[in-house]
N, C-alpha and C positions, 0 to 999 in steps of 0.2 A: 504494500500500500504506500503509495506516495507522501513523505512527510506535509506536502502540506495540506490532502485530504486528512489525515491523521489527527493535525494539528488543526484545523477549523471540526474536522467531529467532534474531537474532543472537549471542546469549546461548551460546543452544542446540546452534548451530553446533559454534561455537567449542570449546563444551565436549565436546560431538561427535569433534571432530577431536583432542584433546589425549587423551580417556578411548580413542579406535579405535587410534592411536599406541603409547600404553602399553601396551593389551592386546596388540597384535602385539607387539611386541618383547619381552615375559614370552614370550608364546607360542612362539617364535623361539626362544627363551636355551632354553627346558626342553624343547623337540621336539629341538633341537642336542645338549643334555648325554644325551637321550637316543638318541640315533643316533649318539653318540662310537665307542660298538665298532665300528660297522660302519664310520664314515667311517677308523679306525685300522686295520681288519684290510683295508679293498679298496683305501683312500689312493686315492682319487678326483682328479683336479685339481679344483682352487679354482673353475675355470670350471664344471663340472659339479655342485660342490659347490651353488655360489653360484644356479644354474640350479635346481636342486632346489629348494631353498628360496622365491624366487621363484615360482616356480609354485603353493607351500603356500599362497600369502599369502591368494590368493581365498578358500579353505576357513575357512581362520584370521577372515580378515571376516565371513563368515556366519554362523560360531558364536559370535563374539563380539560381533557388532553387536545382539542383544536385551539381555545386561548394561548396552554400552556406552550404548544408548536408555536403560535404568533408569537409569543413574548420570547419567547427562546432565540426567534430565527431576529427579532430587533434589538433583543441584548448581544447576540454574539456576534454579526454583522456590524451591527452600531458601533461597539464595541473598536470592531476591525478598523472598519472608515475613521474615526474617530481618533485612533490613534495613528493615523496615515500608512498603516498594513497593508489596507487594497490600495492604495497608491505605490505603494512599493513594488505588491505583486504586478500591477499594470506596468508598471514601467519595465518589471522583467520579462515583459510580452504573454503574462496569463490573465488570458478573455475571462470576462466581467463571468458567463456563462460556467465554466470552467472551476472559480471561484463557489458560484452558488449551488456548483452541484453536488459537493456533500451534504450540503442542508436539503436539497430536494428531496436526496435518494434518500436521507435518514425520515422525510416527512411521510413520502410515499411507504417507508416500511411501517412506521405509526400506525398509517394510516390503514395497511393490510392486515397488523396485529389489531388493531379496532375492531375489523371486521369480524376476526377468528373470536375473539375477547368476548363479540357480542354476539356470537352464534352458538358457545359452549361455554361460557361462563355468565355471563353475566343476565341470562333467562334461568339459571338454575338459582343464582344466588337472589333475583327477584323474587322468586318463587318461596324461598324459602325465610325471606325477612319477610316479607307477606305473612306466612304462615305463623313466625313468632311473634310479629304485630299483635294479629287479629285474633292470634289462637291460643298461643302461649302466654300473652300479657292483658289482652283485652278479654283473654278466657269466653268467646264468642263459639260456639259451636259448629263444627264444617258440616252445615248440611246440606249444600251443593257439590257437586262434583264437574269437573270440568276433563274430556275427553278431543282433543284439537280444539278448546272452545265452545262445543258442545256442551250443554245444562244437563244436568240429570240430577233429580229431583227425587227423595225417596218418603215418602209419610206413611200413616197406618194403614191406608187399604187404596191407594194410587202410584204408581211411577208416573214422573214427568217427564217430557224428552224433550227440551227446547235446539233447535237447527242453530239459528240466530237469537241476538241481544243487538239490539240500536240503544244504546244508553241517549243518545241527543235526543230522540224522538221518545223513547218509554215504548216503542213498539217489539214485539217478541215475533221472529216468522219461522214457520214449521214446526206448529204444536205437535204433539204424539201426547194421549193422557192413556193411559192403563188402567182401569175398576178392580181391583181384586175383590173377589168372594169370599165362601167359605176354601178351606184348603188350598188359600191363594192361586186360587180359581180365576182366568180374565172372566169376565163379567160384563165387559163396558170397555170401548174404545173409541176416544175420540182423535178427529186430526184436523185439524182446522191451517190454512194457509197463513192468517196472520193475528195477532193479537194487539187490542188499544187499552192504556190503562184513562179510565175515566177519571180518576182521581180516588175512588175507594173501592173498585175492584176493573176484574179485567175481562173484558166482552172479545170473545173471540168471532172471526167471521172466515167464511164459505168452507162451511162445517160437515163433516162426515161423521155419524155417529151409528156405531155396531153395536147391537146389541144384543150378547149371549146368553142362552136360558135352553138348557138339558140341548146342547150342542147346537142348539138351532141359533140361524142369525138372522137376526130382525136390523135393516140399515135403513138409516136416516137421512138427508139431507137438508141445513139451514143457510140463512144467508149469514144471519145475523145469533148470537148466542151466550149467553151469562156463563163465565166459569170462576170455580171458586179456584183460584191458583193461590197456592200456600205461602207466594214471596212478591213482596211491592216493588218498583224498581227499585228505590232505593237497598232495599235488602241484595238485588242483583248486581246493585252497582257495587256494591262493600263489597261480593264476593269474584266478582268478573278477573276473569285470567284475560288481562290484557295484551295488546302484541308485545312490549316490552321485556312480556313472559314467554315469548316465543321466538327462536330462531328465524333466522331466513329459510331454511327448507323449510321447513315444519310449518310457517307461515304461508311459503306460496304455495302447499300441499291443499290448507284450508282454506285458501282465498279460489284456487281450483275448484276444489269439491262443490263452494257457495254457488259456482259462477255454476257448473255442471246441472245443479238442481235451481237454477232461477232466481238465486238471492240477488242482491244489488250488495256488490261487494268494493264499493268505491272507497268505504272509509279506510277497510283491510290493505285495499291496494297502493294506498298511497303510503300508509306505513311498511308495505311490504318493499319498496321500491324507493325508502327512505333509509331503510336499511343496508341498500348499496352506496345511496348517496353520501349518508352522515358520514360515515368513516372517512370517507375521501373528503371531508373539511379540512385537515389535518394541510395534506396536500394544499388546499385551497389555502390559508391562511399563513402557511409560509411562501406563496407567490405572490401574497399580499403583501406580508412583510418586507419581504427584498429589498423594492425597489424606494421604501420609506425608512428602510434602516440604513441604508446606503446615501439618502439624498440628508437625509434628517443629524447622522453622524459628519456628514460634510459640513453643513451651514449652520444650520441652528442646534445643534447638538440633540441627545436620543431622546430627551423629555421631548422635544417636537415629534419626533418619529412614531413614539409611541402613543402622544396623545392622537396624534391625525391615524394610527394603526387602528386604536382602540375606537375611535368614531366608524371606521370603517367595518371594522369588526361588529360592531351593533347593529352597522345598516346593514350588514349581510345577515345576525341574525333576524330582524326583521322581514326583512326579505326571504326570507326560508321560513320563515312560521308565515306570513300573510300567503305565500305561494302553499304551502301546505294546510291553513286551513279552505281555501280554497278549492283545492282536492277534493277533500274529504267532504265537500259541500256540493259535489260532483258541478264545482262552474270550471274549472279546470280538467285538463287530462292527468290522472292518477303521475303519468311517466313525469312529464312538464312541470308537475308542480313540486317533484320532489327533484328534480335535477335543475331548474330553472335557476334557482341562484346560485349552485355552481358552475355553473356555464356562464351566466353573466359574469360574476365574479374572478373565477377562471380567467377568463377571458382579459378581462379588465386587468387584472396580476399580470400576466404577458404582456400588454402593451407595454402597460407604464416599466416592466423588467426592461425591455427593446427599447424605449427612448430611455434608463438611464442607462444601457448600454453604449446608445448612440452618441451620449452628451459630453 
């Protein structure tokens, strides 16, 4: 390896590991002062407490490691220019290009461990701070069950099978209800295409209902139909296995499956297809950085750099959550709205790299 890849990685590293530090431990202090009531009103032990938080850490790295890549690639560039380093290297005839592609290659690898981090780690460790949350601290009892996202619902003489959950709407699509008898005997079968919550119960409509008695079957058809369902949204929304909790396969498996039986799978889609994008932030915000740690270390020194970095850094998140609610609001295309501001932004990083190349 060439000493001066070597010597700007190492930089980079460094500053890597001190910038992902400091972000977790804010992060940690203000997720803590904000879970004081709960951890005051259930007084959890220390072991469980301690557990919880642990398990956050992966989530906490994900979201933080595309800031921690921008501030990294404006301290250690800044840094360089600043101390007239990239002038030197220039004048030994090594292109601007050249220079910054240790920082790319180490952002692009980030940004591939993101990816792997958020497909096998960090849906299991969701799942499981979830579960000590809600189950081990707040002592709430798991009486849904969740199968790719699928509801299963179990009480004293019914199964529930819910397809879909629209939390924005409170609509539930692709009932299945089960009657047990005696000797948990079916009894009763209803299937209904979609469900509305009224506000104190939930009216299912274009309804199928079988009805068994000494093997014979008596079938029904409604438009419209009163069911007593055992869970309000809110009770679905506390228990809902979110994508968050799901990988990239496992996610596009069930956003397939929705589309294959006629669900509207826009919200699924666009999280599904955020999950390629997000990770490649990473990438994105050290092409940001470049060419403002390099102009910013020349003339007005890195607190310019960083402040015009950090403004820029906001308008991209912006820009990536109005383009993804959007999505999910199906006015956009699922693809568009989750790659949209890294393409703009992308984009924009290249230029302004090329003109301070050119300058």
């Amino acid at each position: 390896m060439p000493i001066l890849v070597r010597y700007i990685s190492k930089e980079f590293l460094k500053t890597i590991f001190l910038s992902l530090g400091a972000f977790i431990a804010i992060y940690l202090v203000v997720d803590i002062f904000q879970g004081i009531k709960m951890l005051m009103e259930f007084k959890p032990g220390l072991p469980l407490v301690a557990r919880l938080y642990l398990l956050k850490i992966p989530r906490i790295i994900s979201q933080v490691t595309p800031i921690t890549v921008l501030l990294s690639t404006l301290m250690t560039l800044g840094l360089l220019s600043k101390n007239s380093e990239i002038t030197a290297m220039k004048s030994s005839g090594i292109s601007l290009y050249r220079i910054v592609f240790p920082v790319l290659i180490m952002a692009f690898v980030i940004s591939l461990l993101s990816f792997l981090s958020n497909e096998f780690i960090v849906p299991h460790t969701n799942r499981a701070a979830s579960f000590i949350e809600k189950v081990r601290i707040k002592k709430k009892t798991q009486k849904l069950f969740f199968k790719q996202n699928k509801i299963w619902y179990r009480s004293e003489n019914a199964i529930y099978n819910i397809q879909l959950f629209e939390p924005e709407t409170n609509k539930l699509k692709g009932i299945t209800i089960y009657y047990m008898g005696e000797g948990f005997r079916l009894s009763r079968r209803i299937e209904a295409k979609e469900a509305t919550w009224d506000g104190s119960a939930w009216k299912v409509y274009d309804v199928r209902e079988d009805i068994i008695i000494n093997n014979e079957i008596t079938t029904n058809s409604y438009k419209e139909l009163p069911v007593k369902l055992p869970e309000s949204p809110e009770d679905l929304k506390a228990e809902e296995r979110s994508s968050e909790e799901m990988g990239f396969w496992e996610l596009r498996d069930y956003v397939r499956k929705l589309r294959s039986e006629g669900y509207d799978s826009s919200r699924l889609s666009v999280d599904l297809h955020s999950k390629l994008s997000y990770p490649l932030t990473s990438l994105i915000m050290a092409l940001l950085g470049i060419p403002f740690a390099l102009k910013g270390g020349r003339s007005s020194g890195i607190a310019f750099g960083v402040g015009i970095s950090v403004l820029i850094g906001l308008g991209y998140w912006l820009v990536m959550s109005f383009g993804l609610s959007l999505g999910r609001a199906a006015a956009l295309p699922p693809l568009l709205s989750a790659w949209g501001a890294n393409i703009m932004f992308g984009l924009a990083g290249i230029l302004m790299m090329m003109k301070v190349e050119g300058d």
